[in-house]
C-alpha positions as a printed NumPy array, in Angstrom:
array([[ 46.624,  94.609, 161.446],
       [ 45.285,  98.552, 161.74 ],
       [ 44.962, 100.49 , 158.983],
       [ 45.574, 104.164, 159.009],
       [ 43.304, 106.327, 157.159],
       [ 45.311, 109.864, 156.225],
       [ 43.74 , 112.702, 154.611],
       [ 46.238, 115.109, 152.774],
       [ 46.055, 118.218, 151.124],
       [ 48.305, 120.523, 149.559],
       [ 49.339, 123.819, 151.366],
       [ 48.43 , 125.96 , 148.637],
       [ 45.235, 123.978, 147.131],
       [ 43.068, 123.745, 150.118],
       [ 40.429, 122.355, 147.852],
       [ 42.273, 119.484, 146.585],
       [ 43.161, 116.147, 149.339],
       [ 43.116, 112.368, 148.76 ],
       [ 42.574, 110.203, 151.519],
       [ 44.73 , 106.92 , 151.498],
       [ 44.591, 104.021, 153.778],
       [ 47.863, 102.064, 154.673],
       [ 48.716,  99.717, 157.085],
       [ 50.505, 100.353, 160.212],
       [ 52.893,  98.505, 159.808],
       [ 54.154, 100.119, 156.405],
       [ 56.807, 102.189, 156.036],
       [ 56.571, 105.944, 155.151],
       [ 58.47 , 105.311, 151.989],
       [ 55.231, 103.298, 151.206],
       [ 53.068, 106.592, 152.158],
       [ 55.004, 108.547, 150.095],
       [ 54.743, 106.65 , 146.845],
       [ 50.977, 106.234, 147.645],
       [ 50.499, 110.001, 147.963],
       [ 52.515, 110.692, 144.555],
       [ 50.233, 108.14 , 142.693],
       [ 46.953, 109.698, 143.979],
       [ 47.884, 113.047, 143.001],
       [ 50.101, 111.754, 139.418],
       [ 53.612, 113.672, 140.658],
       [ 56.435, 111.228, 140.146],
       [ 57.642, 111.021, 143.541],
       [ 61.271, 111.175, 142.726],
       [ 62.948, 114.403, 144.22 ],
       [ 64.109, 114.117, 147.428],
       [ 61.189, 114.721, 150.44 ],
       [ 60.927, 114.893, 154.396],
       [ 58.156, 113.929, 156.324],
       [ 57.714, 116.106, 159.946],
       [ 55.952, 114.621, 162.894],
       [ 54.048, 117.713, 163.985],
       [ 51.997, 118.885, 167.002],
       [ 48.027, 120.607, 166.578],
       [ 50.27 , 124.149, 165.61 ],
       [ 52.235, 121.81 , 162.917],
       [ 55.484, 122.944, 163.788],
       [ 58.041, 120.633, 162.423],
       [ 59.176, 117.75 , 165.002],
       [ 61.334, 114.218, 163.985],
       [ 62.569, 114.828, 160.306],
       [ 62.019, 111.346, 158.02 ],
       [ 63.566, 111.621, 154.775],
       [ 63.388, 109.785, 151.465],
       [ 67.662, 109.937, 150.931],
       [ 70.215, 108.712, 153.753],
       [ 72.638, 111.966, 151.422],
       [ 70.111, 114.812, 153.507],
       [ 71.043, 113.612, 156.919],
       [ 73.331, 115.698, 158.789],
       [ 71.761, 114.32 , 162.024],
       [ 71.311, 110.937, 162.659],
       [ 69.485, 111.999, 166.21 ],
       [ 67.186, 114.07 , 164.631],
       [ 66.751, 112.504, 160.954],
       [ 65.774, 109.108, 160.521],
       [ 65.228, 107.304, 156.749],
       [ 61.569, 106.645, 155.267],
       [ 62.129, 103.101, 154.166],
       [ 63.49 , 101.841, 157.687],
       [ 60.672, 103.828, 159.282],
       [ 57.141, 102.192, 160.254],
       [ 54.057, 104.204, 160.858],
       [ 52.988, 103.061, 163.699],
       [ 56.341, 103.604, 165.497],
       [ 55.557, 107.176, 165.425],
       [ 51.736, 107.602, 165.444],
       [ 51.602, 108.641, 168.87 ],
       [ 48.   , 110.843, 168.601],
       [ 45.056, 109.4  , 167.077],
       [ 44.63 , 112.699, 165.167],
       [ 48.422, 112.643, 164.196],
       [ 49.407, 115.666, 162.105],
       [ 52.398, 115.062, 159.634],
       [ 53.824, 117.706, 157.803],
       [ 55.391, 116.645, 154.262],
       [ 57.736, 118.517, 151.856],
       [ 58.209, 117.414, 148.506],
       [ 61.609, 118.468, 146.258],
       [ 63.286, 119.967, 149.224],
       [ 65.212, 122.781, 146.432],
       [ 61.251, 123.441, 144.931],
       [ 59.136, 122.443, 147.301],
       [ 55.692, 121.398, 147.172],
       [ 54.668, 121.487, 150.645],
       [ 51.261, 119.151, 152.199],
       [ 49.56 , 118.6  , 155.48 ],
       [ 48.846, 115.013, 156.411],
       [ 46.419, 114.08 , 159.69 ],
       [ 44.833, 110.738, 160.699],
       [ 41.719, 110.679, 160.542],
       [ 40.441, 106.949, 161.174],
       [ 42.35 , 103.967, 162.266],
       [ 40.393, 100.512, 161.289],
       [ 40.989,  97.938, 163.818],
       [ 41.023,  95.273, 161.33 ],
       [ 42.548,  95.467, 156.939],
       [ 40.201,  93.909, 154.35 ],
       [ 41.984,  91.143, 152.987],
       [ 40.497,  91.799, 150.104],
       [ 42.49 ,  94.786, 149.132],
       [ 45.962,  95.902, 148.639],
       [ 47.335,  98.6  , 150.312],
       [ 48.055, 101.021, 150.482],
       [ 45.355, 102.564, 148.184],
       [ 43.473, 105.895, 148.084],
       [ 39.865, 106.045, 148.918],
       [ 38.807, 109.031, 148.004],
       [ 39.73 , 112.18 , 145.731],
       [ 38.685, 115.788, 145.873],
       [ 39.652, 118.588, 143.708],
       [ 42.477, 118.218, 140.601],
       [ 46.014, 118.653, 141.468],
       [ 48.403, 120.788, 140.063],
       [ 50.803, 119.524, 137.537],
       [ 54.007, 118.834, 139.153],
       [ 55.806, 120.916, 136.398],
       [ 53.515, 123.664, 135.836],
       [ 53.724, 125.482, 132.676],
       [ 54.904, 129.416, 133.277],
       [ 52.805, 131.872, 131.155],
       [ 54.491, 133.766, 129.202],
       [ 54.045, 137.402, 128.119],
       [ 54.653, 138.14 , 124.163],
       [ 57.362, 140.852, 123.822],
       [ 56.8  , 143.951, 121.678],
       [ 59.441, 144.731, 118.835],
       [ 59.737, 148.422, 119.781],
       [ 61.864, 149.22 , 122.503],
       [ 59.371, 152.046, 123.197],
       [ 56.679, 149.621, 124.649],
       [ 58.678, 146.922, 126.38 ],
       [ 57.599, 148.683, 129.669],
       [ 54.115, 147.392, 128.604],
       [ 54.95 , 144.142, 129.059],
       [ 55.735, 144.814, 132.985],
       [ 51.435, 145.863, 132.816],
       [ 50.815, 142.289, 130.89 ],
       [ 48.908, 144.625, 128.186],
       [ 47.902, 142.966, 124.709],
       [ 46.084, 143.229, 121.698],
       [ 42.617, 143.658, 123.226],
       [ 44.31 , 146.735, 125.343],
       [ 44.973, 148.832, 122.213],
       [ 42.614, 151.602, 123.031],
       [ 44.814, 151.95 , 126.078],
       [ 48.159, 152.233, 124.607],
       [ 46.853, 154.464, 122.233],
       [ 45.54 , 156.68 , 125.113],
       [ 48.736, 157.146, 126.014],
       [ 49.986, 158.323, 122.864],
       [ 52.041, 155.54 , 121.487],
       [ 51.148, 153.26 , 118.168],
       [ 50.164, 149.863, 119.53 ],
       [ 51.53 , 148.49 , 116.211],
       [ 54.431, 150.916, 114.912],
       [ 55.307, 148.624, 112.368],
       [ 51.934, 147.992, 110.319],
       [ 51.686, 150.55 , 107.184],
       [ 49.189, 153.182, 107.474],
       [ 46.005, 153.526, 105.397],
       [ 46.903, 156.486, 104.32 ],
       [ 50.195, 156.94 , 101.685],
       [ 52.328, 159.613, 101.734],
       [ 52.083, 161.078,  98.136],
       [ 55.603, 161.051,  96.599],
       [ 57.988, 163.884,  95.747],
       [ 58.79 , 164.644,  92.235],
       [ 62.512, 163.435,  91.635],
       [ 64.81 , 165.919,  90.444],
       [ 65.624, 163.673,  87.04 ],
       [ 62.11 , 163.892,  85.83 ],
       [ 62.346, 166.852,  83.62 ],
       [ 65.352, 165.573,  82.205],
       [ 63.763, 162.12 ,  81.207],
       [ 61.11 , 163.937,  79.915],
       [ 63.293, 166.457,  77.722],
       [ 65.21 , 163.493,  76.26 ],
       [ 62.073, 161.589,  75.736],
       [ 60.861, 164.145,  73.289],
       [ 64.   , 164.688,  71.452],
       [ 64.028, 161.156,  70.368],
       [ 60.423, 161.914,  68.799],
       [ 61.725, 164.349,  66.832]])
């Protein structure tokens, strides 16, 4: 049986690919699961594989859910489709999206097809790993908001506590609401004198 070496790498991390080998006679529901184990994303949204041309522009759609086909003549399923049914260039490109609503996009080419699979080992399997992926659910960074209404256009600048010296260039307190060093000395209340007079009466 041949086995297929594919290299793939994300659209938007050119310096992150695996390489997985699978046999030809697998189905690209099997390629799919073996690229979301080599790169730890959980595989589950719904995804579309592309035959593409040397330009990768999108050809026969193969998707992961029969729910996503509007056209049976154009969209076939991943699990009844076998590789080598549509490996028709021995540098095959494949174009693959991954959660169709959020997508995580990667580009897929043969690179090597072995004549004969080691009966050794179970595939498919990846045989090599560059680069760390993403997390599939990144974490969004989040800017702290400032309590006076009179800064919040700072946060549009992503300014923080090491850009004091700039706010206060501008003329605004970075941090309105900390007490000064300096106290304001306190006005003499108006009922002073008259504690004071009724203080000494009760001396006498």
């Amino acid at each position: 049986m041949a086995i297929y070496k594919f290299k793939i790498t994300f659209e938007d991390y050119d310096e992150v690919s695996r390489e997985i080998e699978i046999k030809s006679n697998q189905s690209f529901e099997d390629l799919h699961r073996a690229i979301h184990a080599a790169i730890g994303f959980d595989g589950k949204a719904n995804s579309s594989f592309y035959m593409s041309n040397d330009q990768w522009h999108k050809g026969k759609e193969i998707t992961l859910n029969e729910s996503t086909i509007k056209d049976a003549a154009k969209t076939v399923l991943m699990e009844k489709s076998i590789l080598k049914n549509f490996i028709i260039d021995p540098h095959q490109k494949i174009y693959y999206i991954f959660n169709l609503e959020k997508p995580w996009t990667f580009y897929i080419q043969l690179v090597k097809i072995n004549v004969n699979e080691d009966p050794k080992l179970q595939y498919p399997l990846c045989t090599k790993t560059t680069g760390i992926a993403p997390k599939q659910f990144g974490n969004t960074p989040i800017i702290p908001t400032v309590a006076n209404d009179d800064l919040d256009f700072l946060n549009e600048f992503g300014l923080g506590d090491e850009d004091e010296e700039e706010v206060e260039a501008m003329g605004i307190e970075a941090h309105p609401d900390e007490p000064s060093d300096e106290q304001e000395e306190e006005e003499p209340s108006e009922f002073d004198d008259v504690q004071d007079e009724d203080f000494n009466q009760e001396e006498d």
